[in-house]
C-alpha positions in Angstrom: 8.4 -33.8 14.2 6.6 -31.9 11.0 9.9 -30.3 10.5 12.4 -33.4 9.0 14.4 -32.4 12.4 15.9 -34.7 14.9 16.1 -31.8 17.4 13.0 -31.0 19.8 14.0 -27.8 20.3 13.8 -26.6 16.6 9.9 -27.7 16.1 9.3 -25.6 19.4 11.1 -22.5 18.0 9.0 -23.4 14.7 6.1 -23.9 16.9 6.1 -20.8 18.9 7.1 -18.7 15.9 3.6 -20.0 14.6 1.5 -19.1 17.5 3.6 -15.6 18.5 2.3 -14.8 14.5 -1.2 -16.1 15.2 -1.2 -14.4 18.8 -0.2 -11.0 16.9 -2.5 -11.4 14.5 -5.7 -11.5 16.9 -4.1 -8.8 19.5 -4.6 -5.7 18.3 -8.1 -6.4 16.3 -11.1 -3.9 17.8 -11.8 -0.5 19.0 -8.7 1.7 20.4 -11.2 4.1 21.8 -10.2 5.2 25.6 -12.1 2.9 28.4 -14.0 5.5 29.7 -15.3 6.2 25.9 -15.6 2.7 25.5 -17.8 2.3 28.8 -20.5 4.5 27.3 -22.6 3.0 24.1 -23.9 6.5 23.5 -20.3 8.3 23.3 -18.5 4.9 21.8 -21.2 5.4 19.1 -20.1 8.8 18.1 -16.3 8.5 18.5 -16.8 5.7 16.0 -18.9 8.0 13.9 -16.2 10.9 13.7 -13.5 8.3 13.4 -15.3 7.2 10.2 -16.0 10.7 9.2 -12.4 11.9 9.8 -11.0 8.9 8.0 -13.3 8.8 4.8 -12.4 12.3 4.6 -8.6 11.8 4.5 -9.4 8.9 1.7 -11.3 10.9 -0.4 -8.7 13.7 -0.1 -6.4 11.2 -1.3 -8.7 10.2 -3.8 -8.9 13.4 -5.4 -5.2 13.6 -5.2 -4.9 10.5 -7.3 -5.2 12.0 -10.9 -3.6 15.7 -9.7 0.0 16.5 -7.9 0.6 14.8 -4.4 0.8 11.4 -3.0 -2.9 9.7 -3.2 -2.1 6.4 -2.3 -0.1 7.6 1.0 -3.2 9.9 1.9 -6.1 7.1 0.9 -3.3 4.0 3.5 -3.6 7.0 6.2 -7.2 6.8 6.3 -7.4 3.7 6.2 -5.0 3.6 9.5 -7.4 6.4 11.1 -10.5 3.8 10.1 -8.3 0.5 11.8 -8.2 2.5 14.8 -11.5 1.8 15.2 -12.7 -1.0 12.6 -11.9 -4.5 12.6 -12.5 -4.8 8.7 -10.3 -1.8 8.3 -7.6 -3.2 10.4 -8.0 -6.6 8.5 -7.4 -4.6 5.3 -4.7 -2.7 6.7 -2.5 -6.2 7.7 -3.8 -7.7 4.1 -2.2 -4.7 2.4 1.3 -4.3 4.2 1.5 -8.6 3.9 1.1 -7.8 0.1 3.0 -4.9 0.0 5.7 -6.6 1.7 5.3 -9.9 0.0 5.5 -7.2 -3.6 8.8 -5.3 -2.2 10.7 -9.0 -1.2 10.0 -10.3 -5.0 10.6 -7.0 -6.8 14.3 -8.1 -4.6 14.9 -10.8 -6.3 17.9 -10.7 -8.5 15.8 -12.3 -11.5 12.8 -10.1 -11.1 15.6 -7.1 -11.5 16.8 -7.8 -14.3 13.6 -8.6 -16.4 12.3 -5.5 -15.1 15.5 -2.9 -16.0 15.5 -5.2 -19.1 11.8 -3.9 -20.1 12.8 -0.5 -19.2 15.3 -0.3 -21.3 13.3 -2.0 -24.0 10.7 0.8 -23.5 13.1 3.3 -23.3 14.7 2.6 -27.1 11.3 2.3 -28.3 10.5 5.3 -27.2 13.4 7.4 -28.3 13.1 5.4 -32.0 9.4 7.1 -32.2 10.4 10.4 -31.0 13.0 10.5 -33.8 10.7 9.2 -36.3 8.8 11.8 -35.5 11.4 14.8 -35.2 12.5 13.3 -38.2 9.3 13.4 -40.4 7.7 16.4 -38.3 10.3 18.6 -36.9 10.8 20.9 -33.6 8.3 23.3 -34.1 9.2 25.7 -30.8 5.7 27.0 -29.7 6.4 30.3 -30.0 7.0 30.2 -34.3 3.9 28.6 -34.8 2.3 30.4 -37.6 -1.1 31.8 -37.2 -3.9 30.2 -39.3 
């Protein structure tokens, strides 16, 4: 009884909740290849091949997007889910990231964590606007179009 429970039942609930997790977390590691590609070295070997070359494609897509217009990060996960499909270190990655992801999303939930961050937005924000009117004040709004040739 590692729970502090008088009751059998809840340290089997606990128990199976445990081994359900640990079961879930070894099912769906390996390839996801078809049997009949799977049966074959030679054709396993290049569906893994243009699974990799597909999916480091689609993350350096999404690495190029990073710095210009579109969603990076969601490209660079997606090829990350084209690698798990075949890769057991890219499925391991893939359930490391959405635990911490997860884990990231519940804490940035917490009612303490909310408030220190819209309190350092805020901060930010006042800052912010104090040095842009320091700066209209001492500068001015030049409008791009009056700017006098040199």
């Amino acid at each position: 009884m590692n729970t502090g429970s008088n009751e059998p039942g809840e340290v089997a609930v606990a128990r199976d909740e445990t081994e359900g997790r640990e079961a879930l977390d070894e099912q769906g590691l390996g390839s996801r290849a078809p049997a009949f590609i799977r049966a074959r070295r030679a054709l396993h070997l290049s569906w893994q091949v243009g699974v990799f070359v597909v999916g480091l494609v689609v993350v350096a897509v999404g690495i190029v997007m990073l710095p210009l217009p579109g969603p990076g990060w969601i490209v660079i996960f997606g090829g990350l889910a084209i690698w798990a499909t075949e890769f057991v270190w890219a499925q391991l990655v893939l359930r490391w990231t959405k635990r911490k992801v997860t884990e990231a999303a519940q804490r940035a939930l917490d009612p303490k964590v909310r408030r220190r961050n819209i309190t350092l937005t805020v901060i930010g924000l006042v800052i912010a606007a104090v040095l842009g009117g320091i700066y209209v004040w001492k500068f001015g709004v030049v409008m791009p179009w009056k700017i006098k040739d040199q």
